[in-house]
N, C-alpha and C positions, 0 to 999 in steps of 0.2 A: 392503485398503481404501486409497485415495491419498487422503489428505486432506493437505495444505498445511502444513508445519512452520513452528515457527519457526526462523531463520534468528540466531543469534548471533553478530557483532562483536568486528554492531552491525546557438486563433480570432483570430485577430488582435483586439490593442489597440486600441479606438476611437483614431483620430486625434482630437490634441488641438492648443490655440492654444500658441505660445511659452509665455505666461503659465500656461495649464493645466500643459504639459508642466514648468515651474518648480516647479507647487505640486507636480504627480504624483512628482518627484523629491527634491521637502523629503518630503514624506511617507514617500516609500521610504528614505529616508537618516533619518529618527525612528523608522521599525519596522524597521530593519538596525541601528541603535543599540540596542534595545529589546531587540533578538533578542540581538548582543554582549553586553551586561549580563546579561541572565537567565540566558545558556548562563553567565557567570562566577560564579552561584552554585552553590551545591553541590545535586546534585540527589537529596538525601536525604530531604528531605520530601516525605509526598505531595501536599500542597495545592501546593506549585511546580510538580511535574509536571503535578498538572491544569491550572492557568493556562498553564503552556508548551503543553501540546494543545491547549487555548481559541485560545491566540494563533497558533499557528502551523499552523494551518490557512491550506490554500492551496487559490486558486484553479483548480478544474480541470474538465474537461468528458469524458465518453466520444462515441464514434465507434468510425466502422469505423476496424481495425486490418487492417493487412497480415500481422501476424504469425498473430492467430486473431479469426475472427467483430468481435468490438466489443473497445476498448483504453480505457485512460485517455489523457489527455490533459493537458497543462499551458498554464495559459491565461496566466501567467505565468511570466517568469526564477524557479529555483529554485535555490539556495546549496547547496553540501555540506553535510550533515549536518543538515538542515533535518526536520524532522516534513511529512508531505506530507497525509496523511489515517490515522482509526482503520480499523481493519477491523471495521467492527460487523455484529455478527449476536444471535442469538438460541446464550444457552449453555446449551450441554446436555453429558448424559453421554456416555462411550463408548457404551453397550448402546445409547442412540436415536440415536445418529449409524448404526451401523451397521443398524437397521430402517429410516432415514430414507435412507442412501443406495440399500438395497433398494429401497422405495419410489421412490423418483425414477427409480431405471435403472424399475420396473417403468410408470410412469405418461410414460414417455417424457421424461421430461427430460434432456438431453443432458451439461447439466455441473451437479454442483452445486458449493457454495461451502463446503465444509467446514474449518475450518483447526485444526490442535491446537494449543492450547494449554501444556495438560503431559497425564501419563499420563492421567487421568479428565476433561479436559473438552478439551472442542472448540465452537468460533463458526460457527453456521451462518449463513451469510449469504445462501444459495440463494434464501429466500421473505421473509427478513427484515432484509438487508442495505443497504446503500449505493452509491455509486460504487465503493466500493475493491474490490469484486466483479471490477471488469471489469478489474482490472491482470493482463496475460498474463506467463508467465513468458519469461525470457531467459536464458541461459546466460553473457549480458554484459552483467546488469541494470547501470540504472543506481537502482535503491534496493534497501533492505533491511529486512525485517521485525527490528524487539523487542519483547519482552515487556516491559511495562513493572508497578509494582502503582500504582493510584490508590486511595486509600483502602480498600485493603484487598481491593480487589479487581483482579486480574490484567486488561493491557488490550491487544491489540496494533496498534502502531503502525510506519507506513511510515515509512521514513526514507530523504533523500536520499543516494546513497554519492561520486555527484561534481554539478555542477551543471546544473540542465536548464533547457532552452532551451523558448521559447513553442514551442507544439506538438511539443515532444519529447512519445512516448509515455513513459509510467512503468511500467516493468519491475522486477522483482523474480524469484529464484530462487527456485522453490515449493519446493524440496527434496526430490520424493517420494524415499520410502525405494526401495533396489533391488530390482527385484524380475523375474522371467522376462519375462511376456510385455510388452515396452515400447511406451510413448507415443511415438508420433512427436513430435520437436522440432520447430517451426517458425519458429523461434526469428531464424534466419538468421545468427546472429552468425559472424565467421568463428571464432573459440573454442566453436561448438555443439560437445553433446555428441554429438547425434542424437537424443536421447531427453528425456524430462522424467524417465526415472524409470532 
């Protein structure tokens, strides 16, 4: 079964008047302050972590991808180390991931969206997900999946690994485990492995 690891560490802008572009930039320069501050406390509590996911939520769009079918997209400048989006899905056990990916190969669906979490659970995101479904993988992502716990419950989150640019796509290493017969890469990177798996 390939399903998604985690990964351990770690449209154009409306044109605006002078004046807009002043305020659009106090703005960005209060929540790039905002973001410096909260990253300088400790992030041992779960209620900070949750406010840090609240907050740093960014904006982003999917589209066709070059690399496969539909990609994410950023519809904003992205900082290293930044929280990009959760991966949500619906969690379930091993034993129904693996009737559920039966299932879908058998009803024709082409990818699903399965990611592990730890040994017994895994986020399905195939019929109950979000955007972060459609981030392809790359062999020279530019983010990274962690696990994070918010109240007590485990959550996975994209992270930026250097800064991305409006309409960079958001890439990430799915990790699959090795195995004989391989996925082709289409990755393009020139660091591709060939494979995703």
């Amino acid at each position: 079964m390939k399903y998604l690891n985690e990964t351990t560490p770690a449209a154009e802008l409306p044109s605006t008047s002078s004046q807009g572009t002043s305020s659009l930039r106090a703005g960005s320069d209060f929540r790039s302050e905002q973001r410096r501050l909260l990253a300088s406390f400790s992030c041992d509590s779960d209620l900070l972590k949750f406010n840090q996911l609240k907050f740093r939520k960014k904006r982003i769009r999917f589209s066709r991808s070059h690399i496969h079918e539909w990609g994410l997209f950023a519809m904003e400048p992205i900082a290293a180390d930044e929280m990009v989006i959760e991966y949500v899905g619906q969690i379930i056990r091993q034993v129904v991931a693996d009737m559920r990916e039966q299932r879908y190969e058998e009803q024709g669906i082409g990818s699903s969206y399965l990611f592990r979490v730890d040994q017994e659970t895994i986020i399905d995101a195939t019929k109950w997900g979000n955007l972060s479904r459609f981030i392809n993988h790359s062999c020279s992502p530019n983010c990274y999946a962690k696990i994070i716990s918010v109240e007590s419950q485990k959550k996975i989150v994209i992270y930026s690994r250097q800064p991305i640019s409006i309409n960079e796509e958001v890439t990430y290493d799915y990790k699959f485990p090795i195995e004989e017969t391989k996925i082709p890469c289409l990755c393009g990177a020139e660091s591709c492995r060939g494979s995703l798996n």
